[in-house]
DOBA-136053 format. One record per atom (N, C-alpha, C, O): residue number from 1; residue in three letters; chain; atom name; y, z, x. Coordinates in Angstrom, 3 decimals, padded with zeros to 6 digits. Example, Ala and Ser with C-alpha at 12.3 -4.5 7.8 and 13.67 -1.06 7.14 Angstrom:
2
  pos  code  unit  site     north        up      east
    1   ALA     A     N  -005.690   007.800   013.190
    1   ALA     A    CA  -004.500   007.800   012.300
    1   ALA     A     C  -003.300   007.800   013.200
    1   ALA     A     O  -003.319   008.465   014.236
    2   SER     A     N  -002.250   007.080   012.850
    2   SER     A    CA  -001.060   007.140   013.670
    2   SER     A     C   000.030   007.870   012.900
    2   SER     A     O   001.138   008.039   013.409
//
This chain:
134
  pos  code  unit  site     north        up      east
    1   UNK     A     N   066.308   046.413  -115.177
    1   UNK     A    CA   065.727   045.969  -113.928
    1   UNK     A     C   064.329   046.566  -113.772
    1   UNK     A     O   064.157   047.755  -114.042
    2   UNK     A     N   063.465   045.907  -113.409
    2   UNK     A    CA   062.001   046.262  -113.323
    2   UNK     A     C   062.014   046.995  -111.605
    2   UNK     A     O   062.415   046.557  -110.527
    3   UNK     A     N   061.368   048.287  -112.022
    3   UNK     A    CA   061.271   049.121  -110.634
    3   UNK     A     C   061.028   048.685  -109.431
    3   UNK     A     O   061.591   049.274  -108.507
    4   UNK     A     N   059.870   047.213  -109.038
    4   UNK     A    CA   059.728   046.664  -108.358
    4   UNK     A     C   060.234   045.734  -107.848
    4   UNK     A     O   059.702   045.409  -106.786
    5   UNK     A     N   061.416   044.901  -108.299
    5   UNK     A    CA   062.645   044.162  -108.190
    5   UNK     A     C   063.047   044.223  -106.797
    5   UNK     A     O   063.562   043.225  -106.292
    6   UNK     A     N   062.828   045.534  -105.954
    6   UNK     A    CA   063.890   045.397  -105.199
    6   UNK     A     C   062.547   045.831  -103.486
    6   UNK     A     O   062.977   046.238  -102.407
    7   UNK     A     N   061.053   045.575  -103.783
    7   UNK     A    CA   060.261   045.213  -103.123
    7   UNK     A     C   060.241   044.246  -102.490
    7   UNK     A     O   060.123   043.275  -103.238
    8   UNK     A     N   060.328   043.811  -100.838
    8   UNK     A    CA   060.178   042.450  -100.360
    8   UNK     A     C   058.417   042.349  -099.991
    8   UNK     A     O   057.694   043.114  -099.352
    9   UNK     A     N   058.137   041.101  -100.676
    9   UNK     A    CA   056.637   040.464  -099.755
    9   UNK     A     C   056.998   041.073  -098.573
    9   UNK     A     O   058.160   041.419  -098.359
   10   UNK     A     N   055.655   041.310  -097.402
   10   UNK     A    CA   055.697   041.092  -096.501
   10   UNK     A     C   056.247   043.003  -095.757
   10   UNK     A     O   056.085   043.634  -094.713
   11   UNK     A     N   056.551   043.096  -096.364
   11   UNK     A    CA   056.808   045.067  -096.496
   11   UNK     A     C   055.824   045.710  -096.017
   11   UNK     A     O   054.840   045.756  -096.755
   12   UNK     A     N   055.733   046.325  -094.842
   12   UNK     A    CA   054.447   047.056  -094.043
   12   UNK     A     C   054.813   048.544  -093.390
   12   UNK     A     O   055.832   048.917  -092.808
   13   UNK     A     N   053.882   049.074  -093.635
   13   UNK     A    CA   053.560   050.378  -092.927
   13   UNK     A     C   051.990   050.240  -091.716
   13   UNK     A     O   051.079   049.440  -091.505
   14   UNK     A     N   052.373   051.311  -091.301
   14   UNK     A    CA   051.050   051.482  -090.115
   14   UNK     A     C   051.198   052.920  -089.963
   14   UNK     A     O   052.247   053.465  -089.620
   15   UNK     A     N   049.799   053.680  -090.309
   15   UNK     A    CA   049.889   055.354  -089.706
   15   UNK     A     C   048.990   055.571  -088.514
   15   UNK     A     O   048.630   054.511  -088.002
   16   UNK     A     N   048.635   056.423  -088.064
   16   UNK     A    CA   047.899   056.414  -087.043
   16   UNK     A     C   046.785   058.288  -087.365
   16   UNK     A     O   047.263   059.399  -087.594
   17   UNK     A     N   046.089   058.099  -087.305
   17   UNK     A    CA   044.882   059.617  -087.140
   17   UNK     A     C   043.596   059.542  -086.335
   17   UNK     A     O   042.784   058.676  -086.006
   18   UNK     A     N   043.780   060.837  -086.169
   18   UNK     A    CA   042.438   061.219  -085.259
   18   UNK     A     C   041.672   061.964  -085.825
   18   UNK     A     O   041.962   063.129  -086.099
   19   UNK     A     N   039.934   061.101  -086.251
   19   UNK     A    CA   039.027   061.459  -087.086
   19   UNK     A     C   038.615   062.869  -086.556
   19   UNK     A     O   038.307   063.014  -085.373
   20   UNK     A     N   038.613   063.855  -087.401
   20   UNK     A    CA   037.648   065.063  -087.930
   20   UNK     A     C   036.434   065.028  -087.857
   20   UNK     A     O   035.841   063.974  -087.627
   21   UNK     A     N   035.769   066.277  -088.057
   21   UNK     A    CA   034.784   066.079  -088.668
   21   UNK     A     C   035.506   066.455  -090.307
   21   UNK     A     O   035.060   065.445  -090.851
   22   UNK     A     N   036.116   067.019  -091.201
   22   UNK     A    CA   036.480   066.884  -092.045
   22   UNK     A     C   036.306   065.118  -093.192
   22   UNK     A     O   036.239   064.718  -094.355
   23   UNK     A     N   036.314   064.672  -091.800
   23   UNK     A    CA   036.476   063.323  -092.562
   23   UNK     A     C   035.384   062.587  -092.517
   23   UNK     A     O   035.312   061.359  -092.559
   24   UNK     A     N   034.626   063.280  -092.440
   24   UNK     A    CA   033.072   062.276  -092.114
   24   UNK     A     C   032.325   062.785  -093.176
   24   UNK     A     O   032.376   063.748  -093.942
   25   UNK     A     N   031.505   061.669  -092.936
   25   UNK     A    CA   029.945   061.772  -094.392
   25   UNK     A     C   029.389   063.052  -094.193
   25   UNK     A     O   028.811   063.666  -095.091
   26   UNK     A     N   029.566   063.531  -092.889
   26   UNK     A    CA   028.240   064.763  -092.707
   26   UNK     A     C   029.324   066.396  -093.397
   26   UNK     A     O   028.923   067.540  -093.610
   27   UNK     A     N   030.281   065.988  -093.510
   27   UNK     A    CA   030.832   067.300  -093.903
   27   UNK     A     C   030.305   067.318  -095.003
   27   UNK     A     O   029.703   068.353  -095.294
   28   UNK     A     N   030.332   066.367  -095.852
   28   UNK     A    CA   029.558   066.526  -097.695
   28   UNK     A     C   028.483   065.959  -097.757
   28   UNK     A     O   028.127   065.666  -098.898
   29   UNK     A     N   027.559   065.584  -096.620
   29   UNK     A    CA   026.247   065.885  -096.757
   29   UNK     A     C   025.658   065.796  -094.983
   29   UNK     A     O   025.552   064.833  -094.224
   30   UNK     A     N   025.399   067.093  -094.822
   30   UNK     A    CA   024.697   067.391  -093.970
   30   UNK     A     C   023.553   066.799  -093.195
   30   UNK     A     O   023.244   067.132  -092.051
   31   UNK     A     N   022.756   065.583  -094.174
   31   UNK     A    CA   021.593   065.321  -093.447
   31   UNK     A     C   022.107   063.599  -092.982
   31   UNK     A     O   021.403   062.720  -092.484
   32   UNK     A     N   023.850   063.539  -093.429
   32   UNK     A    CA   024.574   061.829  -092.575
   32   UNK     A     C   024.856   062.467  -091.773
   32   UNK     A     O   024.917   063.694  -091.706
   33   UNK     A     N   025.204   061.170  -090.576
   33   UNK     A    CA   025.734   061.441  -089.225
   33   UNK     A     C   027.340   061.529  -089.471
   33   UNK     A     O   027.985   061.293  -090.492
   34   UNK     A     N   027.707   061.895  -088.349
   34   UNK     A    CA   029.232   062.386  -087.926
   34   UNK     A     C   029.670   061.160  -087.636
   34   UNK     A     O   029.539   060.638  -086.529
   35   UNK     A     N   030.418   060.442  -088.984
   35   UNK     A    CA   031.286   059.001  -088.887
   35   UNK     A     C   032.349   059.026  -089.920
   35   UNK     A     O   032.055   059.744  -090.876
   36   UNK     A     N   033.387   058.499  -089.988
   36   UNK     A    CA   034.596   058.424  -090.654
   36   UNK     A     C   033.952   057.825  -092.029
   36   UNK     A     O   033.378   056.740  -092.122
   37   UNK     A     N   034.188   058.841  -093.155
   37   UNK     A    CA   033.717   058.603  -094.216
   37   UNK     A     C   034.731   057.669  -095.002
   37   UNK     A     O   035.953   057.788  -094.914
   38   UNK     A     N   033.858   056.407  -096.041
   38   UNK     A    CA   034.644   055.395  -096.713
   38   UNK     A     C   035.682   055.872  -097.311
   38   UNK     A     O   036.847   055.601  -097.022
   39   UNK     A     N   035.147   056.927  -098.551
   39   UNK     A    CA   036.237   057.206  -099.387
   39   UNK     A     C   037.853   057.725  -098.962
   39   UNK     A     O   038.916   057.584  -099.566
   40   UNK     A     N   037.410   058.617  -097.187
   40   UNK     A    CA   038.758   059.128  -096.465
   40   UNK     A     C   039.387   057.908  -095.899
   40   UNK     A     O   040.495   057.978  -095.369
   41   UNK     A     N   038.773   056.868  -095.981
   41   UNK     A    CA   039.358   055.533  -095.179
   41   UNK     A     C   039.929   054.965  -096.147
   41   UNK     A     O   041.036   054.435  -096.056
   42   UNK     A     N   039.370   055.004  -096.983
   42   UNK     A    CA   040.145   053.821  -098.267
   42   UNK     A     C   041.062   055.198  -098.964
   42   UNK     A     O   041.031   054.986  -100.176
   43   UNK     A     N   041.674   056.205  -098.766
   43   UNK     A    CA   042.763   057.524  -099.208
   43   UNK     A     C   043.614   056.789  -098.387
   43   UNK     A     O   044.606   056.193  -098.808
   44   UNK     A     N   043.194   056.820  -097.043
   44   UNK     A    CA   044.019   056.453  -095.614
   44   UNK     A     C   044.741   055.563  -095.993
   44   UNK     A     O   045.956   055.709  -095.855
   45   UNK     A     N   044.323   054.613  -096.464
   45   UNK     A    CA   044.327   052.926  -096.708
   45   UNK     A     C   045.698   052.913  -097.385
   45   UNK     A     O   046.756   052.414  -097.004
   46   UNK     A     N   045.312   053.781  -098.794
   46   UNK     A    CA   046.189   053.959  -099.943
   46   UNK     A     C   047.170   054.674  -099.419
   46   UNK     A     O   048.103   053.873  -099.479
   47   UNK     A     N   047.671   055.832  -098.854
   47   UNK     A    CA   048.611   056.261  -098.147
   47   UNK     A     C   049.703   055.559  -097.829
   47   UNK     A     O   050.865   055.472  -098.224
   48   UNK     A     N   048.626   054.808  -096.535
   48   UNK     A    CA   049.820   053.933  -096.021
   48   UNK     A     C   050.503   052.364  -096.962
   48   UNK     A     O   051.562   051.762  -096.789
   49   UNK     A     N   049.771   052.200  -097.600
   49   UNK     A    CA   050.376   051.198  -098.512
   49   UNK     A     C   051.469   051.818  -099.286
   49   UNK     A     O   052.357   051.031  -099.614
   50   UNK     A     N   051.629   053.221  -099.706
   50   UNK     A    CA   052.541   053.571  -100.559
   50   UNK     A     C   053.604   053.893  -099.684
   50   UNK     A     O   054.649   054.064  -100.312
   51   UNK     A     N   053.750   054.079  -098.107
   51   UNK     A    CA   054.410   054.858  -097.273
   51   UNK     A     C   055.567   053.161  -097.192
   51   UNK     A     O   056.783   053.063  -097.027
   52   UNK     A     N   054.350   051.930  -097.420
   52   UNK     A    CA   055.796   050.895  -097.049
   52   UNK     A     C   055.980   050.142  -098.413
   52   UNK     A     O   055.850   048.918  -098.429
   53   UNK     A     N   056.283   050.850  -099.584
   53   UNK     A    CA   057.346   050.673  -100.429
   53   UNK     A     C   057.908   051.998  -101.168
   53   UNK     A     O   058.366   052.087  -102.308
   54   UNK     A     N   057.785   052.724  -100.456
   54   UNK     A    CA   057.786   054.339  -101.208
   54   UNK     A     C   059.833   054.062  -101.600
   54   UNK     A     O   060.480   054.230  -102.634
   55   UNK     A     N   060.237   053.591  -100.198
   55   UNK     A    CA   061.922   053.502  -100.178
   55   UNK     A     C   062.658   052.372  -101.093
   55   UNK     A     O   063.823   052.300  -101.484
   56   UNK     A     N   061.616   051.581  -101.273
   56   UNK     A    CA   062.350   050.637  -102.002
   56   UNK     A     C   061.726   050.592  -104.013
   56   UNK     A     O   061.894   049.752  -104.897
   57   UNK     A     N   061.093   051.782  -103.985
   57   UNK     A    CA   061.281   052.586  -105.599
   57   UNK     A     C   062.762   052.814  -106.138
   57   UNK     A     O   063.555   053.148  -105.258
   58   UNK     A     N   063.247   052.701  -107.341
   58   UNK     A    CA   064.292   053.539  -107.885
   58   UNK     A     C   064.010   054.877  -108.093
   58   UNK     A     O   062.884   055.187  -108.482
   59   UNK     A     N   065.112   055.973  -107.835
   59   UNK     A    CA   064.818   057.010  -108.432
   59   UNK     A     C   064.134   057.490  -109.010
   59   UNK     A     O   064.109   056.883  -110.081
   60   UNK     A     N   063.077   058.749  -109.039
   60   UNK     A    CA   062.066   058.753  -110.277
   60   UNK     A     C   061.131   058.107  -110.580
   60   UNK     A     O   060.524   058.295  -111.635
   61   UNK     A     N   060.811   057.189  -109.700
   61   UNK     A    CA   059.206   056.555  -109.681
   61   UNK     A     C   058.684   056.792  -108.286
   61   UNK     A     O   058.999   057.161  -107.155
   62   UNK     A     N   057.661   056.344  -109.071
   62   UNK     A    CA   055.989   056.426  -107.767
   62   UNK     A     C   055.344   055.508  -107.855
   62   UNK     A     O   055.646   054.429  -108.366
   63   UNK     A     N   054.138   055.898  -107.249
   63   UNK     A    CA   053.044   054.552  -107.264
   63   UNK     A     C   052.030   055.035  -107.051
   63   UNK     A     O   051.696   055.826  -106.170
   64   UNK     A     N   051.331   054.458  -108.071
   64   UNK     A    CA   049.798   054.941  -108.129
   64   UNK     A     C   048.626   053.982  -108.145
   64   UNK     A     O   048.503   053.091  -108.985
   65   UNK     A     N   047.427   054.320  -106.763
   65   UNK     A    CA   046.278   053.124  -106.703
   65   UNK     A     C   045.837   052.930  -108.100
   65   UNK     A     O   045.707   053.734  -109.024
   66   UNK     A     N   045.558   051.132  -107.981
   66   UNK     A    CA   044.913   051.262  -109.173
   66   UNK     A     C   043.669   050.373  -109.290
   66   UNK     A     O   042.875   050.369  -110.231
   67   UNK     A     N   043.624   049.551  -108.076
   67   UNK     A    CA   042.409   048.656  -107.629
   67   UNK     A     C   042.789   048.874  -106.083
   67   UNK     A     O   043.859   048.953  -105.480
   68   UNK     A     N   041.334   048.940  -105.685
   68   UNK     A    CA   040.594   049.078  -104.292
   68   UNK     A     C   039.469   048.231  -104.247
   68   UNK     A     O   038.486   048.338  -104.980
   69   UNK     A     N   039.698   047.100  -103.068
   69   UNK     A    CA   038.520   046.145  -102.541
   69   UNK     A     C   038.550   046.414  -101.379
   69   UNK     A     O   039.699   046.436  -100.939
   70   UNK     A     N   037.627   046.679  -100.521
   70   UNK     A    CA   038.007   047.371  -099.080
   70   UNK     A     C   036.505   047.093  -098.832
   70   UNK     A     O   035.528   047.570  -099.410
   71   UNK     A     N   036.582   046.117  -097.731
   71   UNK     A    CA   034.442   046.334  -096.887
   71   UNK     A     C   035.133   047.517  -096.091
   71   UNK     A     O   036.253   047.706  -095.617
   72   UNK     A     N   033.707   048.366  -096.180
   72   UNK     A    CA   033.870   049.291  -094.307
   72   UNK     A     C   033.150   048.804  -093.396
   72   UNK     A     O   031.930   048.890  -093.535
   73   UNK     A     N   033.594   048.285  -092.445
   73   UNK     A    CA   033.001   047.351  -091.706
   73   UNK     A     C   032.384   047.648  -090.168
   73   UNK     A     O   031.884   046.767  -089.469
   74   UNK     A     N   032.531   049.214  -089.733
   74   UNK     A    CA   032.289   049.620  -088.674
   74   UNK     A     C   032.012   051.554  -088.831
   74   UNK     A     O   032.548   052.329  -089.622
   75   UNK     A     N   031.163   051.786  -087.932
   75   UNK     A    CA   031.281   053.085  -088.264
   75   UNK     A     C   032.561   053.807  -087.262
   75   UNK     A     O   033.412   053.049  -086.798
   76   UNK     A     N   032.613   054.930  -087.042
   76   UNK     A    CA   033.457   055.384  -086.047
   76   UNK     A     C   033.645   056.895  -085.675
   76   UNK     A     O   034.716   057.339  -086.091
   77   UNK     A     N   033.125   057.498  -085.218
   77   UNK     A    CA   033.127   058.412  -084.185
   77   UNK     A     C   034.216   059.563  -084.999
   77   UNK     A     O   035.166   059.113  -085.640
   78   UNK     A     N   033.960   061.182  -084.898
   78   UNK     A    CA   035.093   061.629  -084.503
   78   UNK     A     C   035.866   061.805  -082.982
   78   UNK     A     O   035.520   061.429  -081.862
   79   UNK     A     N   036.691   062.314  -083.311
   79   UNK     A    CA   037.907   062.322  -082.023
   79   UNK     A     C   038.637   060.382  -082.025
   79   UNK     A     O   039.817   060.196  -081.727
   80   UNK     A     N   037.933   059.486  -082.306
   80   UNK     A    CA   038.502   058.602  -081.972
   80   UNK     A     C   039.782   058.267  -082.893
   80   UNK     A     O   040.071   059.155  -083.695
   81   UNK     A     N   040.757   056.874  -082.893
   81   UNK     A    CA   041.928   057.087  -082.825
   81   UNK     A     C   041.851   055.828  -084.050
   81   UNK     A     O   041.567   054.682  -083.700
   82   UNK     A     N   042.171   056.206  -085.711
   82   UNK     A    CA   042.630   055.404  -086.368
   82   UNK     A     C   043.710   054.768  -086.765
   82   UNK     A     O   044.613   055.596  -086.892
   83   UNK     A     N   044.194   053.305  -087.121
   83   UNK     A    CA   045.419   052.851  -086.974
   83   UNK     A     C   044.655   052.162  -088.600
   83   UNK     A     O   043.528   051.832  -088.969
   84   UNK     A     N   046.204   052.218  -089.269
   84   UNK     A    CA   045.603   052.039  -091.080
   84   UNK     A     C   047.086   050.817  -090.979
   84   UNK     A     O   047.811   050.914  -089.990
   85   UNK     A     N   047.291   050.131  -091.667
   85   UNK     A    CA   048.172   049.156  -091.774
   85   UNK     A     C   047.845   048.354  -093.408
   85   UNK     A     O   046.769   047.927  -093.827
   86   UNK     A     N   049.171   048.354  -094.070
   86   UNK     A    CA   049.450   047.760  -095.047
   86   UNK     A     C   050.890   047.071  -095.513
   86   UNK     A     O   052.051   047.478  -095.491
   87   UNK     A     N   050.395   046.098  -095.853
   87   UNK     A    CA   051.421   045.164  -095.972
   87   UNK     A     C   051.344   044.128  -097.481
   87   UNK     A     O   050.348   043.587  -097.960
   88   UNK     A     N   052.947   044.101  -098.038
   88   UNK     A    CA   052.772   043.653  -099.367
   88   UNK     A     C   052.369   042.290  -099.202
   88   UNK     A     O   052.538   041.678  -098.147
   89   UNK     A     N   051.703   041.682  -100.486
   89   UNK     A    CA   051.335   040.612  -100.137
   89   UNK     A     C   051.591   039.840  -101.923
   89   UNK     A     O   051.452   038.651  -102.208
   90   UNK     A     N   051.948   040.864  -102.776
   90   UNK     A    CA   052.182   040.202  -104.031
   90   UNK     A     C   052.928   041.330  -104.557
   90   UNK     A     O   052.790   042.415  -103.993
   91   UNK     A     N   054.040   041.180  -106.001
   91   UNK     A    CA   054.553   042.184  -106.234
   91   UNK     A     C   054.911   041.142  -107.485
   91   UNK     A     O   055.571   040.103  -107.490
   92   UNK     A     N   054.082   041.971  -108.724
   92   UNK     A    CA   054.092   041.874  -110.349
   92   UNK     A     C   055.378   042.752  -110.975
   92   UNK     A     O   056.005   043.588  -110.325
   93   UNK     A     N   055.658   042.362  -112.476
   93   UNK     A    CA   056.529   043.207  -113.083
   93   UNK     A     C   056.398   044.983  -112.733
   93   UNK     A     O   057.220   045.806  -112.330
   94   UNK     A     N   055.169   045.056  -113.054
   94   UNK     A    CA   054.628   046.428  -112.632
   94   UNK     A     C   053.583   047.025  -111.446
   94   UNK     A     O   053.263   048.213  -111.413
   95   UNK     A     N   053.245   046.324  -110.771
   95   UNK     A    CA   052.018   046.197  -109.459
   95   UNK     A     C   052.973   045.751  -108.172
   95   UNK     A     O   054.096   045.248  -108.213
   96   UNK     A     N   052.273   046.053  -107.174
   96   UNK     A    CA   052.150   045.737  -105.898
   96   UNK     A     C   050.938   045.407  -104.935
   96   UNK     A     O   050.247   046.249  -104.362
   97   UNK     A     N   050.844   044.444  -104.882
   97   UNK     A    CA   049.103   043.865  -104.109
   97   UNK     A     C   049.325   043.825  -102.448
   97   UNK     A     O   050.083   043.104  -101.799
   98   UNK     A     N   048.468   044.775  -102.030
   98   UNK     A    CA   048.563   044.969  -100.686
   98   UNK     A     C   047.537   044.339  -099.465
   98   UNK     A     O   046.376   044.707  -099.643
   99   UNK     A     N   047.720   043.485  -098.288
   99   UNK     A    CA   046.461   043.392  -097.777
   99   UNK     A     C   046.333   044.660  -096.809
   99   UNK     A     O   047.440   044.906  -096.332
  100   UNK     A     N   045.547   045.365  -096.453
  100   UNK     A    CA   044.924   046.727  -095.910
  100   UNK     A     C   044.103   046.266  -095.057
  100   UNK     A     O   043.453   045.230  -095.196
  101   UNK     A     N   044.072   047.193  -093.881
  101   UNK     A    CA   043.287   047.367  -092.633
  101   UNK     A     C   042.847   048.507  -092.252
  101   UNK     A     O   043.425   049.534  -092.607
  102   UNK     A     N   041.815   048.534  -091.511
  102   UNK     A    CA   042.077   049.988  -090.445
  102   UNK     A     C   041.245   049.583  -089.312
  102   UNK     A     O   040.227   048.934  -089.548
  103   UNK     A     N   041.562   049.895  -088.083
  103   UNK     A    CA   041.052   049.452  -086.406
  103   UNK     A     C   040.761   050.875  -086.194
  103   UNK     A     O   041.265   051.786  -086.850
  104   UNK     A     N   039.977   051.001  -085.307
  104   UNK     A    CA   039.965   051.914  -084.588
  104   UNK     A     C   039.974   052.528  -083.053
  104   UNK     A     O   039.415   053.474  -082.499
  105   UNK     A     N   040.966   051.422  -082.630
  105   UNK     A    CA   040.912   051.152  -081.191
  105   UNK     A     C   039.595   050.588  -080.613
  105   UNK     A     O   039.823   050.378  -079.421
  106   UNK     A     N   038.457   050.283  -080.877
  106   UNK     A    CA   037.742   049.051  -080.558
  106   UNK     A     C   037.147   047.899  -081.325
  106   UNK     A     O   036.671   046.834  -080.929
  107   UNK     A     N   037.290   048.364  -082.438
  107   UNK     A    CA   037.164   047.301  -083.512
  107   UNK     A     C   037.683   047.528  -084.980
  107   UNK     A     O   037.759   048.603  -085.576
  108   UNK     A     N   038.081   046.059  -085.502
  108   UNK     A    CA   038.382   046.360  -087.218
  108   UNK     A     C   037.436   047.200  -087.636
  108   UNK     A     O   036.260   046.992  -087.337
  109   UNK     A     N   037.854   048.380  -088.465
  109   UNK     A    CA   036.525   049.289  -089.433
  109   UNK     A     C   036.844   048.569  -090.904
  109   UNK     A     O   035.900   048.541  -091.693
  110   UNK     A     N   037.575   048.232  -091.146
  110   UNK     A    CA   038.088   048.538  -092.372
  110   UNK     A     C   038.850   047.444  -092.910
  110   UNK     A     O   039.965   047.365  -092.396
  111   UNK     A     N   038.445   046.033  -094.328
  111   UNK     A    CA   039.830   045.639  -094.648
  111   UNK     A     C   039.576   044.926  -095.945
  111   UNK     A     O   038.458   044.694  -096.407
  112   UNK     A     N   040.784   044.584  -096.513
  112   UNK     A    CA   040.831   044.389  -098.278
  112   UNK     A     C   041.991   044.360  -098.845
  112   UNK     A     O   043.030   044.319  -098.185
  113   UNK     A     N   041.960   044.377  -100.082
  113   UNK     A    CA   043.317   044.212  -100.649
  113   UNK     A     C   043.064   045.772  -101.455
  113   UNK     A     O   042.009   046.351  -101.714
  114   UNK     A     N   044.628   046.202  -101.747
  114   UNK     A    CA   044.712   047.390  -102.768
  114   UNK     A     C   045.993   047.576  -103.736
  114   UNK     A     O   047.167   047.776  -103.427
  115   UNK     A     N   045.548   047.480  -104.677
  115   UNK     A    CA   047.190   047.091  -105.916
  115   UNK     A     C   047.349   048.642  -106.719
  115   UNK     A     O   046.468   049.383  -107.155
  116   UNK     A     N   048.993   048.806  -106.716
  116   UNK     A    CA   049.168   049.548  -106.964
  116   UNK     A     C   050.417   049.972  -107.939
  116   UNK     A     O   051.514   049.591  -107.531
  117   UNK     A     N   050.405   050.737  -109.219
  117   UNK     A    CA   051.674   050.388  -110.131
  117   UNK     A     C   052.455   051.088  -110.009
  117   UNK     A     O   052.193   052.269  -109.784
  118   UNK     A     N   053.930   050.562  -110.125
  118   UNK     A    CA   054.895   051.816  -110.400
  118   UNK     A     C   055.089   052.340  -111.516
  118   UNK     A     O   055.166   051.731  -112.583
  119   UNK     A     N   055.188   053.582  -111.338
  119   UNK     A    CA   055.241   054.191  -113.089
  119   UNK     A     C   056.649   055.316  -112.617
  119   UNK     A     O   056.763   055.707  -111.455
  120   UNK     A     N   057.152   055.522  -113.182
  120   UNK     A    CA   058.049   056.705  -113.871
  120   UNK     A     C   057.238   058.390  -114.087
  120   UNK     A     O   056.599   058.875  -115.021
  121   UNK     A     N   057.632   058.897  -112.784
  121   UNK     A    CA   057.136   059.779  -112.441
  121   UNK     A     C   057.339   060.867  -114.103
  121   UNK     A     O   056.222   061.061  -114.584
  122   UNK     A     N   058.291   061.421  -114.811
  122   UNK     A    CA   058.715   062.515  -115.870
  122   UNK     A     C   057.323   061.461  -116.956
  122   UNK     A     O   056.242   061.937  -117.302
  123   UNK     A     N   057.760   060.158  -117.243
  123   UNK     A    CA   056.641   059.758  -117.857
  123   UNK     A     C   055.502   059.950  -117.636
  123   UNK     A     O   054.882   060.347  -118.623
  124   UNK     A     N   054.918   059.833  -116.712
  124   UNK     A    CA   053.860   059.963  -115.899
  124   UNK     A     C   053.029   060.842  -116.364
  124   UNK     A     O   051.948   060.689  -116.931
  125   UNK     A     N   054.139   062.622  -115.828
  125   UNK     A    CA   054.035   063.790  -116.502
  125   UNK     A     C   053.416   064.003  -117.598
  125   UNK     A     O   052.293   064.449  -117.832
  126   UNK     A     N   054.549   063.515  -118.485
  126   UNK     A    CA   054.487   063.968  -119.932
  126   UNK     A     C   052.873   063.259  -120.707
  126   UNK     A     O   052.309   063.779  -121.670
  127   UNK     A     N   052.471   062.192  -120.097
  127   UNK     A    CA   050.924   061.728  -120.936
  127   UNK     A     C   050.196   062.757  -120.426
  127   UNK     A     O   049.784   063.560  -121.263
  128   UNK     A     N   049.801   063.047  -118.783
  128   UNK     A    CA   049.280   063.938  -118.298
  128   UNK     A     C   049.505   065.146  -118.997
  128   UNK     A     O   048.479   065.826  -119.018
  129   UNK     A     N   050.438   065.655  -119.563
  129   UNK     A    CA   050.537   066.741  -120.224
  129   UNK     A     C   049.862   066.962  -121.329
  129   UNK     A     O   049.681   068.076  -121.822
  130   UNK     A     N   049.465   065.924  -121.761
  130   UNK     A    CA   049.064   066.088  -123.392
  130   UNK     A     C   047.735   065.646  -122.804
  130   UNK     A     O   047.023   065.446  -123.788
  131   UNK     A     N   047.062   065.402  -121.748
  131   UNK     A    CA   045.392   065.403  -121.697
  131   UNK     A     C   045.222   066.865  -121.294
  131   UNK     A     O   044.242   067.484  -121.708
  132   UNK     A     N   046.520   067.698  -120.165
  132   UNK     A    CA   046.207   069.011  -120.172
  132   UNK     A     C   045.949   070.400  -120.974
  132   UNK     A     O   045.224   071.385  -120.832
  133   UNK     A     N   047.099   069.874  -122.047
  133   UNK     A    CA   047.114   070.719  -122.961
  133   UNK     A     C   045.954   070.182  -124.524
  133   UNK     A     O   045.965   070.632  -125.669
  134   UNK     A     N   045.362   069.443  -124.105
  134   UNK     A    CA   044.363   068.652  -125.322
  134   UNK     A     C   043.346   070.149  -125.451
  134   UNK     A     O   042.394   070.182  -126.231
//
């Protein structure tokens, strides 16, 4: 049985956070303004896409991003209130294709698709092992 077998289309998560400054452009560079940085939005993104098929893995697997298309489409403030939402929208022998959002209580910031494979976590390991120990 292929790990993803037991994935339904249509499978969604939604998280919710309140931007940092941690999470903004100006923490890793000082001379941007204080706005919810892309790369922490599209982590966000990926999160929650794995949070709504994490349960319907077999034993011993995971899922790991492996394509990201995401516009950022708004800037956004800290203190204000992010809502990230993902939902399956395709599911391959080995992939899961997600459509992705993020709002921020006054407007979409954020949206795209993001695919992601299941692999066999001990496997996983063991290649990683041999680039560590290379």
């Amino acid at each position: 049985m292929k790990a993803t077998a037991n994935i339904p289309i249509g499978a969604t998560a939604t998280d919710q956070l309140e931007v940092t400054r941690e999470m903004t452009v100006a923490h890793f560079h000082e001379h941007m303004p204080e706005v919810y940085g892309t790369p922490i939005m599209i982590y966000h993104l990926e999160v929650t896409a794995e949070a709504a098929i994490r349960d319907y893995l077999p034993e011993g697997w995971i899922t790991v991003g492996v394509v990201v298309n995401v516009k950022h489409l708004a800037a956004t403030p800290v203190g204000a209130t992010v809502t990230t939402r993902a939902q399956v929208i395709e599911v391959g022998d080995s992939t899961i294709k997600f459509a992705v959002e993020a709002h921020d209580g006054f407007e979409k910031i954020g949206e795209g698709t993001h695919v992601r494979a299941a692999v066999e976590m001990d496997r996983f390991m063991k290649k990683l092992k041999t680039k560590i120990d290379h």
